[in-house]
N, C-alpha and C positions, 0 to 999 in steps of 0.2 A: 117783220112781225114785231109787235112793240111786246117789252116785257110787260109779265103782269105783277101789277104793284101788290105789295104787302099792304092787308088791310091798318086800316089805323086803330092806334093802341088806343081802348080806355083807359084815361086816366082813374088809380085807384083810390076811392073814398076815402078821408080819414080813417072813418071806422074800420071800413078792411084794412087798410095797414096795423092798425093799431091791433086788432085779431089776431093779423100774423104773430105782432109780436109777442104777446101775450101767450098764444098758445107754442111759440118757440121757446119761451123764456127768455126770449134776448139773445140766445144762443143759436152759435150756425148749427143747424138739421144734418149737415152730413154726418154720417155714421161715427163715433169716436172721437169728434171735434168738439173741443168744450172751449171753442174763445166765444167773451160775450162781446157783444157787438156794439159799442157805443163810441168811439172814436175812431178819426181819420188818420190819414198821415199828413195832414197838413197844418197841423194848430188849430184847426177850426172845425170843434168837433160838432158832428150829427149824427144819428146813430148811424152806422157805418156799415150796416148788413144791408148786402146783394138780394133783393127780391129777384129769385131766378125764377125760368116757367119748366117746369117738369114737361111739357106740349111744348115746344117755339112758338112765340108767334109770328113770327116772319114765317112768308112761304117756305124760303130756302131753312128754316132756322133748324138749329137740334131739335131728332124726336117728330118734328113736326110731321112726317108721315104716317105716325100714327094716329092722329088726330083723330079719325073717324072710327076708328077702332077703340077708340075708350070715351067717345060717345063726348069730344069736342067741336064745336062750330067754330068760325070764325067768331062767333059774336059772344060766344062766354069761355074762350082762353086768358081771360082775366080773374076767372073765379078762384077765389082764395082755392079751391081744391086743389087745383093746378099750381099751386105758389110755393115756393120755399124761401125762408129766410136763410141767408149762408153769407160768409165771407166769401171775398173775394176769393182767394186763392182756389177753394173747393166750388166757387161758382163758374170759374173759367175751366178749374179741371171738368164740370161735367159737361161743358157745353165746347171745348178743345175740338179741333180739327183730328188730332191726333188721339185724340182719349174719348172721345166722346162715345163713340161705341162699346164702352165698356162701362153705360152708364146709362139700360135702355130703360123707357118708362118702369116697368117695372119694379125693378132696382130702386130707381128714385120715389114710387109712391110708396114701396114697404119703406123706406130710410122713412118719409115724411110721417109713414103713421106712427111707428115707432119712436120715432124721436117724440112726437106731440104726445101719446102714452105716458114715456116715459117723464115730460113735463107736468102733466096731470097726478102722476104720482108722487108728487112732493111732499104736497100736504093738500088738503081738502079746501083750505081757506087761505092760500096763495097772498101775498101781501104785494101789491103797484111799488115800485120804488124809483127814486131819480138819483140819479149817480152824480156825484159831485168828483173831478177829475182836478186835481192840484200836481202838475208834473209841472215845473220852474226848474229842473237840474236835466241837462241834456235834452233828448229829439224827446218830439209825444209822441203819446200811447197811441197804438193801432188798435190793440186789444187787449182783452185783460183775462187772462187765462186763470180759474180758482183750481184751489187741491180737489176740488168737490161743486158737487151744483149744490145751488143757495135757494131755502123756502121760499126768497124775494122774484118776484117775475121786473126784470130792470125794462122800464120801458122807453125810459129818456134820460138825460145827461146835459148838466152844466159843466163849464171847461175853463180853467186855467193854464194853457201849456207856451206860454212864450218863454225863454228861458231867460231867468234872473241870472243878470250879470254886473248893472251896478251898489255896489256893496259902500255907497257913500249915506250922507245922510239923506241926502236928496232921494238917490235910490229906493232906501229903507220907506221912506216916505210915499215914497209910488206905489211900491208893492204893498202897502194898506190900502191905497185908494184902489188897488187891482181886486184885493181880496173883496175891499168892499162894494165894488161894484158886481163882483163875482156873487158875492152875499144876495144883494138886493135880486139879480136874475134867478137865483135858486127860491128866495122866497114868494117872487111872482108867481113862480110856477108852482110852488106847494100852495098858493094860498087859490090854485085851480081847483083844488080838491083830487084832483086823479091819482094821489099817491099816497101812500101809508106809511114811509117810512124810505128814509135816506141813506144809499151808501156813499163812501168816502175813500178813496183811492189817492193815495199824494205819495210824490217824489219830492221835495222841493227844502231851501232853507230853512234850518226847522225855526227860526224868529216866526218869518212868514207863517208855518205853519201853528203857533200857538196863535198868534193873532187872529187866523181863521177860523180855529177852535175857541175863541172870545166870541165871536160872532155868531156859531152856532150853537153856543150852549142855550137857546130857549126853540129852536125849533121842534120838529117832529123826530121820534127816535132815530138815531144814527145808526149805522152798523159802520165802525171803521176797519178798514183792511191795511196789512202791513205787507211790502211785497219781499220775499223769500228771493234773494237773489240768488243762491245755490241751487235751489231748484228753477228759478224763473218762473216764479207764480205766484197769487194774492192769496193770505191767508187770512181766517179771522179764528173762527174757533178750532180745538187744538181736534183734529184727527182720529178716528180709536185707535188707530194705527201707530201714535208714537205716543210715549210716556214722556210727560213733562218733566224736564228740569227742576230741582227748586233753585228758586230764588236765594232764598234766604237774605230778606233785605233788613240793612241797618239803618241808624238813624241815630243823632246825637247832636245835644243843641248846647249853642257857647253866647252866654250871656256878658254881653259888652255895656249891658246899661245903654243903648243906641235907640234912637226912636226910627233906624232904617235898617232891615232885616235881609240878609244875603242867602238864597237857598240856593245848595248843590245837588245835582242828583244825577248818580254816576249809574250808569247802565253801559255803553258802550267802552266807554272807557273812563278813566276816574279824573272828577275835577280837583286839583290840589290845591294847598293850602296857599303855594307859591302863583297860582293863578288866581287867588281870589286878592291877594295881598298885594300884587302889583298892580291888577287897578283900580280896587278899591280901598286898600288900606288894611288895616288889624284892628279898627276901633268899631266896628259895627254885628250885630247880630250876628247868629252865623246858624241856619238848620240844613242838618246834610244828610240825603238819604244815599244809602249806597248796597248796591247788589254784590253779595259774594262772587269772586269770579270773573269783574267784567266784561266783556267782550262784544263784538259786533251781532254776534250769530245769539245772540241773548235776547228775552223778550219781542217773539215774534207773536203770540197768539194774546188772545185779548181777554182769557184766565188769568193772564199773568200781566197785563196792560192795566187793568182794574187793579189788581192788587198796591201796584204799584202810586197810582193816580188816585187811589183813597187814602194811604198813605201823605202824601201831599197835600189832598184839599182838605183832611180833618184836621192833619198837624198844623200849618200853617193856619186854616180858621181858629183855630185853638191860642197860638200865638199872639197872633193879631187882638182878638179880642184883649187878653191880659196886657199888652204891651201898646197897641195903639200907632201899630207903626204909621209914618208920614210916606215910606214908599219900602217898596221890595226889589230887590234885584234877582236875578233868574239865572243860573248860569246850569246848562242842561248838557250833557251828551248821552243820546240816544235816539232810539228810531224813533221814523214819524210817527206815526200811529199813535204812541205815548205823547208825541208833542202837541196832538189835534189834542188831546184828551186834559194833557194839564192846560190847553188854553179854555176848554171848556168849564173845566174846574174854579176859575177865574171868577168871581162874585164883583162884579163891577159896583152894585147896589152898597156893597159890605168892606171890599178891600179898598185898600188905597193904591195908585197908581204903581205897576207892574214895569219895570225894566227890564227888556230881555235883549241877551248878547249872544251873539255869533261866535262859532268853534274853531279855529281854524289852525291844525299840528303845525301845519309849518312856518308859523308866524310867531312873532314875540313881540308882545305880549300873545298867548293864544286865544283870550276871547275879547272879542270888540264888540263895544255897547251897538244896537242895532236897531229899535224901535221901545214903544212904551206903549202899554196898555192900562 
C-alpha cells in the first residue's frame, strides 16, 4: 500500500509573516523566553525566529491529530492562528520526539495568546524598528536578550558580524568601506518607510564603531544598547530596579597655542599624559574628560551615555569655534554604546577632520592611529 503523502505547505504571504512578527514583537512566544529574534549563527543575519505550527502540518507531524478537533483542515493549517514565532531551541523542544507531549495544543494556544496580550500591552502606539547589528570582536549574535521588553516592535535587521582582524592601515580602511556599505543597506531600508525608529546593538572596535556613529548621525532616531557582560544582556535605559551610580565627570583644557586639538575621555580606563605624549607630542591642545572611579563595569545605561557625549560635542564645538582647529585627534576608552554616540556627535559640516586611535594595554606605545573622519 503506498504511503499517503503529506499535503503541500502554503507558502506564507509577506503580510502574514510580517503580522507574526509584529504581534510577537520579535520575540520568541514561548512562555518566559525574552530573546529577540533577528540574527543567525552564521554571519549572515535574517531574522532568525522559527515559525512553528501549534497543529503539524505533516500527517505524521506534532499535535497533528488534533487537527479536527480545533476545527483545522488540511487547507488553512497555515493560518497565522496556528503560528508561533520562537527560537529554535524552544521550537524543537515543542515539537521533540521526546518532549513533545508535554506541549499539547492547548498549552501552546494559551502560551500564544498570552504572549501576543502581553505584546499589545506595551504601549498603545507600538513604534516598527530595524536593528542595526555591529559585532566585528569574536562569533555573531544569535540573539539579543534585553533586561526588559522594548516599546519598539523589531521587525528586521541589518548585520555587520565578520570579525575584524586586520588592524593595518589597509585594514582600517576596509572596515569603513564595510560600515559604509552597511550604512547605505540600513538607509535603503528606512528610506521604505516601514520603520520608525532604529536600534543599535555593537560589539566591535570602538574606531569602527565611532565611524559608524558619523554615518548615522542624520538618520531616524536611534535607540543605542550597550551589552552587560555580567549579566549577559543588552541594556539601554537604567531599570527601577537599580540606582545609578554617579559619574561625576571632569574636564580640563591645556592651552598650547596649537591649531591641532587632542581630546581624552577616560571611562573604562584612564588615558595618560604618557600615552598622548609618545605619540603625539606635548605641543598640541589638549581637552580631557574623565569619570571619577574609572572602570569597565561604568557607563552601561544611556542616562549616563548622554551625559557624557553632551559633554563632548558642546565642549569641543565650543573650542573649535574659538580656536579653528586644522584637525582633532581622539583617543577614547570606553564602551561601545559611548563610541556610536560620540561618532554621532561628529559635525562633519562644522569640524575639521577627526583622527581616531585604537586602545590596546598590552602594547607600547598603547594607542595606534587607526582611521580619520
Amino acid at each position: 500500500m503506498a504511503k499517503s503523502k503529506s499535503p503541500k505547505r502554503r507558502g506564507l504571504a509577506p503580510a502574514e509573516i510580517y503580522h507574526l512578527w509584529m504581534v510577537s514583537g520579535g520575540i520568541c512566544t514561548f512562555k518566559g523566553c525574552k530573546e529577540r529574534l533577528v540574527a543567525n549563527n552564521t554571519g549572515k543575519l535574517t531574522n532568525a525566529g522559527i515559525i512553528a505550527h501549534i497543529i503539524g502540518h505533516s500527517n505524521n507531524g506534532p499535535r497533528r491529530e488534533f487537527a479536527e478537533e480545533y476545527g483545522y483542515s488540511e487547507e488553512d493549517l497555515e493560518n497565522i492562528t496556528n503560528l508561533m514565532l520562537m527560537c529554535y531551541p524552544h521550537s524543537k523542544l515543542i515539537d521533540d520526539t521526546h518532549t513533545k507531549d508535554s506541549y499539547p495544543p492547548d498549552v501552546l494556544f494559551e502560551m500564544k495568546k498570552e504572549h501576543e496580550a502581553w505584546v499589545r500591552s506595551w504601549t498603545d502606539e507600538k513604534r516598527k524598528s530595524l536593528a542595526i547589528v555591529h559585532k566585528r570582536l569574536g562569533p555573531p549574535l544569535t540573539t539579543l536578550p534585553l533586561t526588559e521588553h522594548s516599546s519598539n516592535i523589531m521587525v528586521e535587521a541589518v548585520e555587520s558580524q565578520s570579525e575584524f582582524r586586520d588592524f593595518s592601515k589597509e585594514g582600517w580602511e576596509k572596515g569603513k568601506e564595510d560600515n559604509s556599505k552597511l550604512y547605505q543597506k540600513f538607509v535603503a531600508k528606512i528610506n521604505k518607510g516601514k520603520y520608525d525608529v532604529a536600534e543599535v546593538y555593537a560589539i566591535s572596535p570602538i574606531p569602527l564603531l565611532i565611524h559608524l556613529g558619523s554615518l548615522l548621525s542624520d538618520t531616524v532616531p536611534l535607540t543605542v544598547y550597550q551589552y552587560d557582560r555580567e549579566n549577559e544582556y543588552w541594556v539601554n535605559k537604567t531599570p527601577t530596579t537599580i540606582e545609578l551610580e554617579e559619574l561625576i565627570p571632569n574636564f580640563s583644557f591645556v592651552d598650547n597655542k596649537s591649531k591641532e586639538l587632542v581630546v581624552t575621555i577616560s571611562i573604562s580606563g584612564i588615558v595618560t599624559e604618557e600615552d598622548v605624549h609618545v605619540i603625539l607630542g606635548k605641543d598640541k591642545d589638549q581637552f580631557n574628560i574623565v569619570i571619577e572611579n574609572p572602570h569597565i563595569k561604568r557607563l552601561l545605561y544611556s542616562e549616563q551615555v548622554q551625559e557624557i557625549q553632551k559633554i563632548f560635542k558642546d565642549k569641543v564645538e565650543a573650542l573649535h569655534l574659538q580656536k579653528r582647529y586644522d584637525l582633532i585627534h581622539l583617543l577614547y576608552t570606553g564602551p561601545a554604546g559611548l563610541a556610536i554616540e560620540l561618532g554621532r556627535s561628529i559635525n562633519k559640516n562644522m569640524w575639521p577632520e577627526v583622527a581616531v586611535y585604537e586602545y590596546k594595554y598590552r602594547e607600547s606605545p598603547s594607542y595606534h592611529y587607526a582611521l580619520t573622519i
